[in-house]
Legacy VTK file of the C-alpha trace (Angstrom):
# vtk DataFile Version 3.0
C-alpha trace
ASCII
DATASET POLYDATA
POINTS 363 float
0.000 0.000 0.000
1.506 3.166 -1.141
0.668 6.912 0.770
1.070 9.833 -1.600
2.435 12.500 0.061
1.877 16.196 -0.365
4.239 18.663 0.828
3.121 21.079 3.373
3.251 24.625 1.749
4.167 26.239 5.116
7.636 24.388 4.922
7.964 24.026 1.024
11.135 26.065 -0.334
10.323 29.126 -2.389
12.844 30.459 -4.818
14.622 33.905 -4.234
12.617 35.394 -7.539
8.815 34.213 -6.085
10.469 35.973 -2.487
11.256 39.001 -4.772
8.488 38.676 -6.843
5.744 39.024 -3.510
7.344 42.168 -2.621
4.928 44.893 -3.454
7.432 47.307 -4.198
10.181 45.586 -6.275
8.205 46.688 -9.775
8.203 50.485 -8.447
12.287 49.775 -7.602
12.947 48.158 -10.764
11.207 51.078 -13.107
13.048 53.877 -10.602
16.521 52.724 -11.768
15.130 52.491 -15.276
14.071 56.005 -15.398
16.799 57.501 -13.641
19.257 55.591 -16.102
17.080 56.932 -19.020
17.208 60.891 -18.290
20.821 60.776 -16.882
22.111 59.541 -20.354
19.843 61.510 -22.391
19.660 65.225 -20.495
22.964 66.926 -19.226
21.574 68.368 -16.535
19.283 65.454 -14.544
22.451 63.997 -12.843
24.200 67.482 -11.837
24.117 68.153 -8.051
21.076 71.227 -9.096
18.986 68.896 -10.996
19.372 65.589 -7.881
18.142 68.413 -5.517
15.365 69.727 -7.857
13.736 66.449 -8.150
14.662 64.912 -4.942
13.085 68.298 -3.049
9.474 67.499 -6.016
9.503 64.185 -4.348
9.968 64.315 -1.134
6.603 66.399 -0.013
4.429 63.970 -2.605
6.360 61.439 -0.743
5.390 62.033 1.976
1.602 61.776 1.300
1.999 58.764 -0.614
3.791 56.815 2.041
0.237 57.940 4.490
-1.810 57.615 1.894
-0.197 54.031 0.545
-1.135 53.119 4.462
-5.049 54.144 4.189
-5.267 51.924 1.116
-3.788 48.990 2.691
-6.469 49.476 5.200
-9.100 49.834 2.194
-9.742 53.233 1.772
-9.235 56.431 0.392
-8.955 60.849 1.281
-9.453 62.814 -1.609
-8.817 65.783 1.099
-5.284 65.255 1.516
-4.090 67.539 -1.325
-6.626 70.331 -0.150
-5.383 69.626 3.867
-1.548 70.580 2.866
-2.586 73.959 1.723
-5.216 74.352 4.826
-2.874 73.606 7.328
-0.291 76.062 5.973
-2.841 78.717 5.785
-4.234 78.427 9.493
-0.323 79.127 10.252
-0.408 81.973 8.144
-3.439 83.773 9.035
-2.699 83.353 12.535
0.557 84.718 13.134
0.199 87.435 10.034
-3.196 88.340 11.282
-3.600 87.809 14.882
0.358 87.645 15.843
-0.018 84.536 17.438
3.064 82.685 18.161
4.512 81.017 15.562
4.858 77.707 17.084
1.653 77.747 18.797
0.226 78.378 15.661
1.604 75.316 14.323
0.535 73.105 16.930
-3.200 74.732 16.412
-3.088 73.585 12.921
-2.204 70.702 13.707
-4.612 69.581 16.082
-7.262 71.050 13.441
-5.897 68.576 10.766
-5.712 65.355 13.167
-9.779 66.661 14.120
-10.459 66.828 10.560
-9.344 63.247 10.102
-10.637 62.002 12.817
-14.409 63.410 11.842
-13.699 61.914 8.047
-13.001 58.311 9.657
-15.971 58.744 12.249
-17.998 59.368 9.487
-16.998 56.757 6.776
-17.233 54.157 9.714
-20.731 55.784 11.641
-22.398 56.006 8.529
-21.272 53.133 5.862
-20.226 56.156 3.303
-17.420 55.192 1.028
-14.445 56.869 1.926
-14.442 57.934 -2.003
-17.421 60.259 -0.763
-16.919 61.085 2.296
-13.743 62.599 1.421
-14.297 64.333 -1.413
-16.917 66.711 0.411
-14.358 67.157 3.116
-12.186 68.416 -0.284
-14.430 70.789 -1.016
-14.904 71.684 2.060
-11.719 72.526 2.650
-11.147 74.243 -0.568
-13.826 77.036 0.015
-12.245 77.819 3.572
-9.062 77.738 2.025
-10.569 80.577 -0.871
-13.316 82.201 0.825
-11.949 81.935 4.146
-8.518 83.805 3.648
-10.226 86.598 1.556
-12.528 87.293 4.126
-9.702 87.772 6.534
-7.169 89.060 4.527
-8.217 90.129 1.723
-6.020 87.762 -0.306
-5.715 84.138 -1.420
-2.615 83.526 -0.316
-0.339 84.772 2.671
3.497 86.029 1.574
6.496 87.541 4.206
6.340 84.950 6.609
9.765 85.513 6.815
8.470 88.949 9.051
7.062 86.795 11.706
8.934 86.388 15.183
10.619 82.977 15.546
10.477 81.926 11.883
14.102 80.992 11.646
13.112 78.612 14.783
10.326 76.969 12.156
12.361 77.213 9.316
15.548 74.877 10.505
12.903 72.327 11.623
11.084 72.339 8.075
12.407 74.499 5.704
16.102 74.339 6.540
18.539 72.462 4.162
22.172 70.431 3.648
24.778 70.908 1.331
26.856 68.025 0.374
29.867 68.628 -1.545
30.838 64.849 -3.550
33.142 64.127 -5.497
33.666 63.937 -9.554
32.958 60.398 -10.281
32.678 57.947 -13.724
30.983 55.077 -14.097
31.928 52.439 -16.896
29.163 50.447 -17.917
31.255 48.270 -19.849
29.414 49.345 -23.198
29.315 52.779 -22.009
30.938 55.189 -19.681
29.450 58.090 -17.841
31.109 61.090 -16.399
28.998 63.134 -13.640
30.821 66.372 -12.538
29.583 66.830 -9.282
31.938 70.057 -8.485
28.810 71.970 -7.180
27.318 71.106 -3.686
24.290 68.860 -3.258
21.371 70.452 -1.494
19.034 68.195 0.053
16.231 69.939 1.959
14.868 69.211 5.129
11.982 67.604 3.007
13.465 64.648 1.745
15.198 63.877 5.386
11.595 64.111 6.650
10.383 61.636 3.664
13.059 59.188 4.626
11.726 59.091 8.499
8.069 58.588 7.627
9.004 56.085 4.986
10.823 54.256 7.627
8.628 54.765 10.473
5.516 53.484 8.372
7.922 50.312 7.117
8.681 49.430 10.896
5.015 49.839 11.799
3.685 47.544 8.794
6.016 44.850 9.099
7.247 45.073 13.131
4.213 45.999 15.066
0.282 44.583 16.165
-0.816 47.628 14.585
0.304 46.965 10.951
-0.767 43.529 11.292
-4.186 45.560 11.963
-3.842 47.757 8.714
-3.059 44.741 6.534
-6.381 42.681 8.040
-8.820 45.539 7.771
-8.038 46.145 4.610
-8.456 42.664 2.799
-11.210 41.338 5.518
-12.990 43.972 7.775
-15.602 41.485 8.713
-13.608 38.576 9.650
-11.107 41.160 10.979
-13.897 42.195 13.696
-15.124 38.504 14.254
-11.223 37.858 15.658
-10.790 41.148 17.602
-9.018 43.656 15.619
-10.350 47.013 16.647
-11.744 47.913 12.880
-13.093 51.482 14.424
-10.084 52.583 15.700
-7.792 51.029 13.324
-9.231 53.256 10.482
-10.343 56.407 12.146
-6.223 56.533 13.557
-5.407 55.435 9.309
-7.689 58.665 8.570
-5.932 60.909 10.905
-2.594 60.028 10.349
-3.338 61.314 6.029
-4.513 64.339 8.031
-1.278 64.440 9.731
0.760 64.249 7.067
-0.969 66.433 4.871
0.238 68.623 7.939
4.025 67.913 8.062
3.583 68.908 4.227
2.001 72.089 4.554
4.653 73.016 7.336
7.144 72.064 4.846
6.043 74.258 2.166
5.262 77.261 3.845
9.254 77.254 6.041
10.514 76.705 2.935
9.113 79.103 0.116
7.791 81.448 3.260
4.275 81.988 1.212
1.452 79.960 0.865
-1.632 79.802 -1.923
-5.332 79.497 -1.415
-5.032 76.676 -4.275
-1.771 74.751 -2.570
-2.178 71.061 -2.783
-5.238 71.060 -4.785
-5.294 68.638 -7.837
-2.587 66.456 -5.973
-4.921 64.044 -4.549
-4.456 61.366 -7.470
-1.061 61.972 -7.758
-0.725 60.576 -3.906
-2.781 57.846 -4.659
-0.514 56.836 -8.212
2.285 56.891 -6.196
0.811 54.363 -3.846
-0.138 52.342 -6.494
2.398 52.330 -8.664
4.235 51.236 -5.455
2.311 48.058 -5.325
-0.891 48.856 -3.660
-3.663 47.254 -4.357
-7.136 49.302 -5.120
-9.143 46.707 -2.836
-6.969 47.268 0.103
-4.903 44.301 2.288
-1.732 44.432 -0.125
1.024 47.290 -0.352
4.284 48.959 0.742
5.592 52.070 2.022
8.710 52.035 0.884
6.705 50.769 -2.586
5.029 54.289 -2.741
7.999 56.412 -1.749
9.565 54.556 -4.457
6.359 55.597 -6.730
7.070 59.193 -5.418
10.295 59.068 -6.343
9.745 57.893 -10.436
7.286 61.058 -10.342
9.276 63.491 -8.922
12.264 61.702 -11.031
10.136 62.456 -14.184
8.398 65.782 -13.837
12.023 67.031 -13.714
13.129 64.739 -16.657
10.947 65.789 -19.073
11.415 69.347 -18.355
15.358 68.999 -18.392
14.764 66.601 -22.085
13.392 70.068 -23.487
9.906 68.337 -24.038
6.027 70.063 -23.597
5.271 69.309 -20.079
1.678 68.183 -20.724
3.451 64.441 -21.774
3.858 64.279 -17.332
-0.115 63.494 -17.364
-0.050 61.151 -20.220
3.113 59.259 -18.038
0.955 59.413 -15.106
-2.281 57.512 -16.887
0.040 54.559 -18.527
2.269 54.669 -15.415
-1.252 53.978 -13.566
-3.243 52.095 -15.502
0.479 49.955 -16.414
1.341 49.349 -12.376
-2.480 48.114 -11.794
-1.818 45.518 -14.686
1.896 44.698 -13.079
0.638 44.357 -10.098
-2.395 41.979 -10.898
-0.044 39.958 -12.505
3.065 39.588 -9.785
0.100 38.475 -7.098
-1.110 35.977 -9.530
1.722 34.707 -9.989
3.499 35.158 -7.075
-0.004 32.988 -5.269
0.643 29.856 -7.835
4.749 29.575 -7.713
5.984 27.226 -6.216
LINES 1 364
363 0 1 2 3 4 5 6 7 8 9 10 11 12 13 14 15 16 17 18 19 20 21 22 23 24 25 26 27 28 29 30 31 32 33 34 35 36 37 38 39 40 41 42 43 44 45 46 47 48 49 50 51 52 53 54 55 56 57 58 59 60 61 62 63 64 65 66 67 68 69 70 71 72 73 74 75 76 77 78 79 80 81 82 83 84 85 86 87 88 89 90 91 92 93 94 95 96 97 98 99 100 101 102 103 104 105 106 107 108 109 110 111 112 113 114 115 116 117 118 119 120 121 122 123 124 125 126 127 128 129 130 131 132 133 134 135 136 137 138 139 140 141 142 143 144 145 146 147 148 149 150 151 152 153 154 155 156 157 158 159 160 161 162 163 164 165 166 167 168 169 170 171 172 173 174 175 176 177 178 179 180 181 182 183 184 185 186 187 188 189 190 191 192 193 194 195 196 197 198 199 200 201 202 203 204 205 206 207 208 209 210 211 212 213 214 215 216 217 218 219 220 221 222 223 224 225 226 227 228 229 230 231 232 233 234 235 236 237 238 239 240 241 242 243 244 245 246 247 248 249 250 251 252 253 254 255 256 257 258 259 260 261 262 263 264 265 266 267 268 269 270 271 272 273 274 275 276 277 278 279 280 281 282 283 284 285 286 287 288 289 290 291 292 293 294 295 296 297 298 299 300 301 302 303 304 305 306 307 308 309 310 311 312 313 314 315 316 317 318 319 320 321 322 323 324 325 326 327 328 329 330 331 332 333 334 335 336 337 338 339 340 341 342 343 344 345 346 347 348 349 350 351 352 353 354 355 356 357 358 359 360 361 362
């Protein structure tokens, strides 16, 4: 009598490419390389010290949204608000020190705790009342928008606030967001073997306090995802909220603290505009609300929620920032960036279909 015998796919061996290929991010690494090797061999000026900080500076703030926004999707939803909350938050600031002279950095903390409310309300609301978040969110984005037009016009008579620079304590504000690092490298060649390129680095690099603050959330949201109860939370939410409940995960406060941490960061952003241009528009952040969301799909997130990376859409960040620059440095009409963004879309929802599929059936 013969027993078959079926190995046990807990201990079955996987291949390094199926371990590479469930990474969510590894397609948004693989087409960052790409495009950076495409622009610094066909533009002069992509590679140069003042084109690296250009792009790295466009990245960083969408960055940062698409790291917190790559987390709401993994927990299955979405805030069309969170271009409109960047310019909000950096308006409150405005208006109340230029207005009402209130201190700078109480000011800050004010507008903060109005974005984290904010948040919290759109969660309360999406869970309270069964809403989708699609919804829900884009009447907080109007919302928004009129206080951000109406709102400063009625109080100062302007749509946007200028010479922050004027108000006490500024230079406090501005080395914690607005402040930046030059890095002086060396002249360096690399040979391809079929090719060899020469980069001239003799001018410094600046890298703003932006892109450090992009690094830290990237890494913070990594460690929370992959280290801690609460991203094993975010991942069960988002791909079973029902069965998530039935076991214990606290579904409520799971999303409403997803919703307020987009608020949050649509904060930091704001902060990091106004310290570092010292102005702020009415219209700031508006339009930029699918951008975030590309970038978290293009950096493996999936629409339905349960599946994505942070690093994935900082990476996705990254390739946009990497490309708005490019095609402007390539001499080309800068309308092509929106065509890019549909196939880069509509291309990393096909790529990413396909690496689950077949990243579920190798063995």
């Amino acid at each position: 009598m013969t027993t078959a015998t079926l190995a046990d796919e807990r201990i079955a061996r996987t291949s390094t490419l199926t371990k590479l290929l469930k990474r969510p991010e590894i397609g948004a690494l693989v087409a960052a390389i790409v495009i950076f090797a495409f622009f610094a061999l066909t533009t002069d000026a992509f590679a140069t010290p003042s084109g690296s900080s250009t792009w790295l500076r466009g990245a960083s703030t969408i960055g940062i949204m698409a790291v917190a926004v790559a987390l709401l999707m993994i927990g299955g939803e979405f805030d069309l608000s969170a271009g409109a909350m960047t310019g909000f938050t950096g308006l409150v600031v405005g208006v109340l020190t230029r207005e009402y002279g209130v201190n700078i950095w109480a000011a800050i903390f004010i507008s903060l705790g109005l974005a984290l409310l904010i948040g919290a309300i759109n969660g309360i609301l999406v869970m309270r009342t069964g809403l989708p978040s699609f919804i829900v969110t884009l009447g907080t984005f109007f919302v928004l928008q009129g206080i951000d037009l109406a709102g400063t016009k009625a109080l100062t008579g302007q749509v946007a606030i200028q010479g922050m620079t004027q108000v006490p304590f500024y230079s406090q504000a501005k080395r914690v967001f607005g402040s930046a690092l030059e890095v002086q490298p060396h002249w360096f060649n690399l040979n391809l073997g079929f090719m060899r390129l020469d980069f001239d680095w003799s001018r410094p690099l600046t890298i703003n306090a932006s892109v450090f603050w992009w690094v830290g959330v990237t890494a913070l949201a990594t460690w929370i995802l992959l280290r801690t109860r609460t991203g094993n939370w975010i991942f069960s939410v988002g791909g079973a909220q029902t069965a998530s409940r039935q076991i214990g995960v606290p579904v409520f406060k799971t999303k409403v603290g997803l919703f307020m941490t987009t608020a949050g960061a649509g904060w930091l952003v704001g902060m990091l505009l106004i310290f570092t241009t010292s102005t702020v528009q009415s219209n700031t952040g508006v339009g930029q609300e699918f951008i975030y969301i590309i970038c978290a799909v293009v950096g493996g997130c999936l629409m339905t929620g349960g599946y994505g990376s942070a690093i994935g859409a900082a990476f996705g960040a990254l390739i946009y920032g990497m490309v708005s620059q490019g095609i402007v440095y390539a001499g080309w009409d800068n309308n092509w960036l929106k065509a890019f963004l549909g196939v880069m879309l509509l291309g990393a929802v096909l790529l990413n279909e396909w690496v689950r599929k077949r990243a579920e059936t190798a063995k």
